[in-house]
C-alpha positions as a LaTeX table, in Angstrom:
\begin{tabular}{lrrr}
\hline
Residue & $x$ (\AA) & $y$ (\AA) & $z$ (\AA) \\
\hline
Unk1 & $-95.93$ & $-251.92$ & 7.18 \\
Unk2 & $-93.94$ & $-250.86$ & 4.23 \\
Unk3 & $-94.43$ & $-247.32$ & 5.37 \\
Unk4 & $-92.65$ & $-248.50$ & 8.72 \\
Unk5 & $-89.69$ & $-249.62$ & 7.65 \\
Unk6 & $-89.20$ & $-246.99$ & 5.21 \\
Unk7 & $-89.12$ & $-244.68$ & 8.27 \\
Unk8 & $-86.86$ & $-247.11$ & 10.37 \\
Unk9 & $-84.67$ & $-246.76$ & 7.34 \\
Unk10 & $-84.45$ & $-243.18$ & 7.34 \\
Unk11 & $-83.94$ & $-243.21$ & 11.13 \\
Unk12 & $-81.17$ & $-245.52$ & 11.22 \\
Unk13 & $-79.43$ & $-244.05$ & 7.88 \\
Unk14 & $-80.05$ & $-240.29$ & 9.33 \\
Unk15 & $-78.68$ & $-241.17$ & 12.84 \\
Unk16 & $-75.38$ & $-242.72$ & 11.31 \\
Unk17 & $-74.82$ & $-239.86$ & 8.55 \\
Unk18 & $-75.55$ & $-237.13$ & 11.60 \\
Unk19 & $-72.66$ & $-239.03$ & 13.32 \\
Unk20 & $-70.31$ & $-238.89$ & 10.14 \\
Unk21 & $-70.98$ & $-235.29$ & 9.71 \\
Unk22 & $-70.50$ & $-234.26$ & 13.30 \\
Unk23 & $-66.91$ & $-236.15$ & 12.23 \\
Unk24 & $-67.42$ & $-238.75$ & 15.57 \\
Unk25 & $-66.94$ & $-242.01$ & 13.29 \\
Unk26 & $-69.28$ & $-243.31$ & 15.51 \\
Unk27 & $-66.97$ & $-242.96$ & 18.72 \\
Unk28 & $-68.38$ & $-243.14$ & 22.61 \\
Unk29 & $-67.68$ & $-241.60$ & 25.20 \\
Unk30 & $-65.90$ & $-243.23$ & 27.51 \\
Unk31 & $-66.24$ & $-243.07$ & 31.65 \\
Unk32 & $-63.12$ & $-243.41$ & 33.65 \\
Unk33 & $-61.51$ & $-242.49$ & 36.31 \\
Unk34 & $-58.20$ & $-240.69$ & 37.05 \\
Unk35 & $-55.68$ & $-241.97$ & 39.83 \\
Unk36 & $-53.28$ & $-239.15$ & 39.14 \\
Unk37 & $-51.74$ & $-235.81$ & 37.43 \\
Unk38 & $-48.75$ & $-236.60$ & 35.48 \\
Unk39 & $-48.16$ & $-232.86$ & 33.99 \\
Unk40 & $-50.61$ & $-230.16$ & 32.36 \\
Unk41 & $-51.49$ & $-233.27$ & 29.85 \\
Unk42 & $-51.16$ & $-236.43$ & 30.58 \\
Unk43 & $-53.02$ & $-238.12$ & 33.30 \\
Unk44 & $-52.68$ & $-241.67$ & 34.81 \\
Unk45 & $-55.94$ & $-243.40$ & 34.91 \\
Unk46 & $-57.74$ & $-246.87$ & 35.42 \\
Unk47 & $-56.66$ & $-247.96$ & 31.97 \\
Unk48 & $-53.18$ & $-246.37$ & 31.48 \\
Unk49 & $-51.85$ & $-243.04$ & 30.66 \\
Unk50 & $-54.02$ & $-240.58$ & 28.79 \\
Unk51 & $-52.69$ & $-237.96$ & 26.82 \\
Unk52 & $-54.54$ & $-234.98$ & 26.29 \\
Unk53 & $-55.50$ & $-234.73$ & 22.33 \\
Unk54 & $-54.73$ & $-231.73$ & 20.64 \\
Unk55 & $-52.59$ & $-229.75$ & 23.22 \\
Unk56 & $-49.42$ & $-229.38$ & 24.13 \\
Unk57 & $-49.39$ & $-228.12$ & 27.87 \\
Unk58 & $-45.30$ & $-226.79$ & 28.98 \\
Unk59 & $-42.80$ & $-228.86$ & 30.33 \\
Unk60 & $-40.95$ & $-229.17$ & 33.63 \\
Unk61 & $-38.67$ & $-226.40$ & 34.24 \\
Unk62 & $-40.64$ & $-224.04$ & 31.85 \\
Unk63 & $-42.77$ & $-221.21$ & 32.21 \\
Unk64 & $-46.25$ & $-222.27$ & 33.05 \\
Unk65 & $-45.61$ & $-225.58$ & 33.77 \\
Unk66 & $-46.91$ & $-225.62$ & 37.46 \\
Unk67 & $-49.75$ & $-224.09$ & 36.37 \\
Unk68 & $-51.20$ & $-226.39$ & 34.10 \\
Unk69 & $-50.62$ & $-229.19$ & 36.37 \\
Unk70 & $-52.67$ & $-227.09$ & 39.06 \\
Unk71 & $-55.25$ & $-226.85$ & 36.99 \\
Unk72 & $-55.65$ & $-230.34$ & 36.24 \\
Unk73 & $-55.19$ & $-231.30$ & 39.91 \\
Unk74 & $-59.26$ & $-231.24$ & 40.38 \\
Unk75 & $-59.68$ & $-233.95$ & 38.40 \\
Unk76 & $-57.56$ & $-236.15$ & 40.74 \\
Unk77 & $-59.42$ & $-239.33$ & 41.99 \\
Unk78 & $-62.50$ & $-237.93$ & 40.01 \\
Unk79 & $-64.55$ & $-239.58$ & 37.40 \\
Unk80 & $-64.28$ & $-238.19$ & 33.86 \\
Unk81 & $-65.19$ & $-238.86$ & 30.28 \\
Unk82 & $-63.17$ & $-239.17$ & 27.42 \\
Unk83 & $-63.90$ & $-239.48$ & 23.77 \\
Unk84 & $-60.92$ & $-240.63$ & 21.08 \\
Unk85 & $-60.54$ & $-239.29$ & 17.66 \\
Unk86 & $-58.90$ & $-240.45$ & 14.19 \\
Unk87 & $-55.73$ & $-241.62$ & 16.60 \\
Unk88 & $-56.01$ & $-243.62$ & 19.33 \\
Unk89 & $-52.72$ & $-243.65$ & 20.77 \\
Unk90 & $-48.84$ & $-241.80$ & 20.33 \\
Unk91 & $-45.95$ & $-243.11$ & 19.77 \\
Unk92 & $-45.30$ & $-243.71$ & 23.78 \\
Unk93 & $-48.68$ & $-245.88$ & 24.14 \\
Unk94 & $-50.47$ & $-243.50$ & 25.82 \\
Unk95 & $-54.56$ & $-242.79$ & 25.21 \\
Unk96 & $-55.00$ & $-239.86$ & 22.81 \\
Unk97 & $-58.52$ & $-237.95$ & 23.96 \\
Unk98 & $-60.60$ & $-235.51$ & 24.68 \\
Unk99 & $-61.50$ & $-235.23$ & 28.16 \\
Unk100 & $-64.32$ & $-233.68$ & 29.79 \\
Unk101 & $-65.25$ & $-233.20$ & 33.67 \\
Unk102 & $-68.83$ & $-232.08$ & 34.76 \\
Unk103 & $-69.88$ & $-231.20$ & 31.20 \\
Unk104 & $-66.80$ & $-229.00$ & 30.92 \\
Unk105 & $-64.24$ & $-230.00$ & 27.89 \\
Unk106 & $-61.22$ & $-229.72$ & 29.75 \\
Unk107 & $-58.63$ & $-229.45$ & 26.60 \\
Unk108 & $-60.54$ & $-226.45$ & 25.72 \\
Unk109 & $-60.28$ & $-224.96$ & 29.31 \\
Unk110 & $-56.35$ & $-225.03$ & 29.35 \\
Unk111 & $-56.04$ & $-223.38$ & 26.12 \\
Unk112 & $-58.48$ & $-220.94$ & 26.69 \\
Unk113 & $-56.00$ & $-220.12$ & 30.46 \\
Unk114 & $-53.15$ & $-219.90$ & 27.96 \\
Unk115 & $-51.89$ & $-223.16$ & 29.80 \\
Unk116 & $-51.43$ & $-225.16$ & 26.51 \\
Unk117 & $-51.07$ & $-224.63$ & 22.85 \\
Unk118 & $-52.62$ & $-226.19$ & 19.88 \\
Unk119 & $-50.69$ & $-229.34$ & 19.02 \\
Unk120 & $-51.02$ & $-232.15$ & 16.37 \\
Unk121 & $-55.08$ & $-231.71$ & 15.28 \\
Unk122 & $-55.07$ & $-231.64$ & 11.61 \\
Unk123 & $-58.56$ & $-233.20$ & 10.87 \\
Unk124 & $-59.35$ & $-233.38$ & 14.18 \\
Unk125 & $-63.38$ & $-233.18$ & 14.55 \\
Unk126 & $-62.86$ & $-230.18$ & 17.96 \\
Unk127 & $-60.00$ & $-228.47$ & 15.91 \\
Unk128 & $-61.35$ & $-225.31$ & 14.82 \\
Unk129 & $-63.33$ & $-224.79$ & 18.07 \\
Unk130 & $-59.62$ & $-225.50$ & 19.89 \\
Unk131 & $-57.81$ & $-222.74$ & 17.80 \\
Unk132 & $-60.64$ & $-220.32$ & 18.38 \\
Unk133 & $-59.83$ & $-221.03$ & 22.16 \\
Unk134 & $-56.11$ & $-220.24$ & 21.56 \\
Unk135 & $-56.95$ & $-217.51$ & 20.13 \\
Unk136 & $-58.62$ & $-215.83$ & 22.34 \\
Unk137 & $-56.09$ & $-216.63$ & 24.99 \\
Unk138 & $-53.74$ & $-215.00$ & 22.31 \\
Unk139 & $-54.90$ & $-211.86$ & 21.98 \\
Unk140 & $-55.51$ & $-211.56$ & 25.51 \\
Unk141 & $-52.08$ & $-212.32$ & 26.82 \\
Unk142 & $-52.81$ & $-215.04$ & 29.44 \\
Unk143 & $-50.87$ & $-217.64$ & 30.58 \\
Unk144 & $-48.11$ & $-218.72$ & 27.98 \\
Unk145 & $-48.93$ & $-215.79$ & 25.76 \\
Unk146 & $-48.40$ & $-213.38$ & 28.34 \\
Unk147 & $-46.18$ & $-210.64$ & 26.59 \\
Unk148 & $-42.72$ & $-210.06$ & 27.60 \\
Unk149 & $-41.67$ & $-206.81$ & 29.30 \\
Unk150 & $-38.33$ & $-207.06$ & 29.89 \\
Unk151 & $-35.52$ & $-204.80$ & 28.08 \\
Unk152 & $-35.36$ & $-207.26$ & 25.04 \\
Unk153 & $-39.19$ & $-208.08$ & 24.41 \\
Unk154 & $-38.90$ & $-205.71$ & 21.04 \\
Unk155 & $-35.67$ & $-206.05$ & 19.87 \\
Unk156 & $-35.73$ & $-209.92$ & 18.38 \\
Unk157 & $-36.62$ & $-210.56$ & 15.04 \\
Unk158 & $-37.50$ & $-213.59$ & 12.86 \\
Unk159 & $-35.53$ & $-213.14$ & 9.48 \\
Unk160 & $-35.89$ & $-216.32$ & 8.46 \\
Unk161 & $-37.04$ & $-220.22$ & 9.07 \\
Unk162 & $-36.67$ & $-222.95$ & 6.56 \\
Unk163 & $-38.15$ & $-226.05$ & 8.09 \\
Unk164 & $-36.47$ & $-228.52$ & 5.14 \\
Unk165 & $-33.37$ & $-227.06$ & 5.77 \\
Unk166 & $-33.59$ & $-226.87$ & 9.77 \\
Unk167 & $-32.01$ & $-223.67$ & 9.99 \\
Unk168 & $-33.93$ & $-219.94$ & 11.32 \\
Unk169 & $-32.48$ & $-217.04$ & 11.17 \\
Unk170 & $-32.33$ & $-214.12$ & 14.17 \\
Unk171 & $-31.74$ & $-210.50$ & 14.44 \\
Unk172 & $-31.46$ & $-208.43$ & 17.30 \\
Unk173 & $-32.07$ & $-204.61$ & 16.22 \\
Unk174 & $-31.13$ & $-203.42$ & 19.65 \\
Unk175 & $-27.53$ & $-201.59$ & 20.55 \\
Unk176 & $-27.46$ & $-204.34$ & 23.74 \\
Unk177 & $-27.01$ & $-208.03$ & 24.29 \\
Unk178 & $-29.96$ & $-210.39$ & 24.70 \\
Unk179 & $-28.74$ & $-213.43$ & 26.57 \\
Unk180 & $-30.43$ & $-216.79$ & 27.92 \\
Unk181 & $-33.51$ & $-217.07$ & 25.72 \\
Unk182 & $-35.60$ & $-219.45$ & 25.22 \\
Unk183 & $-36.90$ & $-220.68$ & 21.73 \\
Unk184 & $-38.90$ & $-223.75$ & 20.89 \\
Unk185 & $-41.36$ & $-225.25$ & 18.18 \\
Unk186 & $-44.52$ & $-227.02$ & 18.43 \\
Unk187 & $-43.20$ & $-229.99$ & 20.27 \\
Unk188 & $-40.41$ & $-229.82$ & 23.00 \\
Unk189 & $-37.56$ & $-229.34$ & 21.21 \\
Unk190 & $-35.51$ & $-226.43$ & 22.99 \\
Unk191 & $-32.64$ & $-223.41$ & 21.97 \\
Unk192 & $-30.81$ & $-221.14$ & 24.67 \\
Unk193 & $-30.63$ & $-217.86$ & 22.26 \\
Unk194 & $-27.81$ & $-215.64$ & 22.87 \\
Unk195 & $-27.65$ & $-212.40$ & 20.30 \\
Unk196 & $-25.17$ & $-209.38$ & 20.47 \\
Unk197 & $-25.88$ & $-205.74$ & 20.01 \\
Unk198 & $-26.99$ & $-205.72$ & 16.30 \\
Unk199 & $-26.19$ & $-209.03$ & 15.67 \\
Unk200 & $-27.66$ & $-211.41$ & 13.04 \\
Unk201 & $-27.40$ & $-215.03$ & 13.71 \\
Unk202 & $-28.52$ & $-218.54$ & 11.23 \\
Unk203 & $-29.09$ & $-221.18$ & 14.02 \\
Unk204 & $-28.97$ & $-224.83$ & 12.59 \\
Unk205 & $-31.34$ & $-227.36$ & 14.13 \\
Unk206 & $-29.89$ & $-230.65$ & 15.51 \\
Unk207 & $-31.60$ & $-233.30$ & 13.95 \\
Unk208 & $-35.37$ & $-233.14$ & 12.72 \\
Unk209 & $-37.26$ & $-230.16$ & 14.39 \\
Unk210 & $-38.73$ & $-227.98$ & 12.16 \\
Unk211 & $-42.36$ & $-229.67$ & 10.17 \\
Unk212 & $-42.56$ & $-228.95$ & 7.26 \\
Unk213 & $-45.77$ & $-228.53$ & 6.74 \\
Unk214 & $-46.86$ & $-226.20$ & 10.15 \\
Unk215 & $-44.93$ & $-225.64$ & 13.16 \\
Unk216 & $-44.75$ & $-222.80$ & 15.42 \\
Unk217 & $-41.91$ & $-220.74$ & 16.89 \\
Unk218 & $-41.62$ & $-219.31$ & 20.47 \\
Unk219 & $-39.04$ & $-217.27$ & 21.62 \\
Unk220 & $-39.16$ & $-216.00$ & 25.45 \\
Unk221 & $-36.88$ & $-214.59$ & 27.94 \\
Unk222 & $-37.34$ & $-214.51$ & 32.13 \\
Unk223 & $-40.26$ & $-211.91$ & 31.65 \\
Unk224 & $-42.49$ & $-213.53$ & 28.81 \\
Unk225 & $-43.19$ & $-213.98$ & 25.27 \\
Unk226 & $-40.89$ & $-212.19$ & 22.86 \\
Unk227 & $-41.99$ & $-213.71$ & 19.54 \\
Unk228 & $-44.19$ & $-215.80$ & 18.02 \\
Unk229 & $-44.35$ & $-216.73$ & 14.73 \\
Unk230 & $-46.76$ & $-219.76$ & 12.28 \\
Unk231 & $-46.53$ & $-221.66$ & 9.09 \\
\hline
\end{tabular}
């Protein structure tokens, strides 16, 4: 008898540690369904608005935005599962989570099309397994990563970013203008980038943009992806 419960004890202690380790802290997954596609990452659902953890899919108006909403439009009036992490909601009330569709983990899916990029999953339990996927779509050049070939798509350079100071610095080596870009971090916050033959511009954020800890920096024009650049 002793012997038994020794063993239950193991069992039970090895099935919660396995759980720690695997970094679930002991989350389910969850079965819902989804009434409709908001945008590439939020959805509306039986139980409110889910947000997509761990990716930031483009907004309307940008480049690839249509896309990633197309690509979610399957999942319309379909059943799905989702599974929370550390956070359980943003600062809008929506769901943060994982979502997956016929064994398939769709967060994974739209970075691997390039229809997303890696947002907000320090600690996260799928993080390195996301940036592998946005890596790949990286170095192949799909979807947002695509590279630019218009006339500018070598001439911009970084010089400079200091996130506490919320000012980056441009240069454009060419001996012509490069007009109506577009440059943005992590999150949404926007710039229209205008730089002269040869000229070197400081560009001064309005308000809190930069983190300063990690961010990213995307700079594109009509064509594609000029620069990108990580801290």
């Amino acid at each position: 008898m002793l012997m038994f419960f020794a063993i239950l004890f193991f069992l039970i202690s090895l099935s919660y540690f396995y759980s720690e380790l695997a970094g679930r802290d002991n989350y389910k997954l969850e079965r819902i369904n989804i009434t409709k596609i908001v945008d590439g990452d939020t959805l509306e659902t039986e139980i409110g608005k889910v947000r997509l953890l761990c990716i930031n899919a483009p907004e309307k108006n940008h480049a690839f935005y249509e896309e990633a909403k197309s690509f979610l439009k399957e999942l319309e009036e379909k059943e799905v599962e989702i599974l929370r992490d550390k956070v359980n909601k943003d600062r809008y009330g929506r769901l943060l989570r994982y979502v997956f569709y016929n064994g398939r983990f769709v967060n994974k899916e739209l970075l691997e099309e390039g229809l997303a990029h890696i947002y907000l999953c320090d600690d996260m339990v799928y993080k390195e397994e996301l940036e592998e996927a946005e890596k790949r779509a990286r170095e192949n050049g799909k979807g947002i990563w695509k590279k630019s070939y218009g006339k500018c798509k070598d001439c911009i350079k970084l010089l400079s970013l200091n996130p506490k100071e919320e000012y980056f610095i441009l240069k454009n080596n060419c001996e012509f203008e490069c007009k109506d870009l577009e440059l943005k971090d992590e999150a949404n916050h926007f710039f229209t980038i205008d730089l002269g033959a040869g000229e070197e511009k400081i560009f001064f954020s309005k308000g809190k943009v930069w983190n300063d800890n990690s961010d990213s920096l995307f700079l594109r024009d009509e064509f594609g992806l000029i620069l990108y650049y990580h801290y």
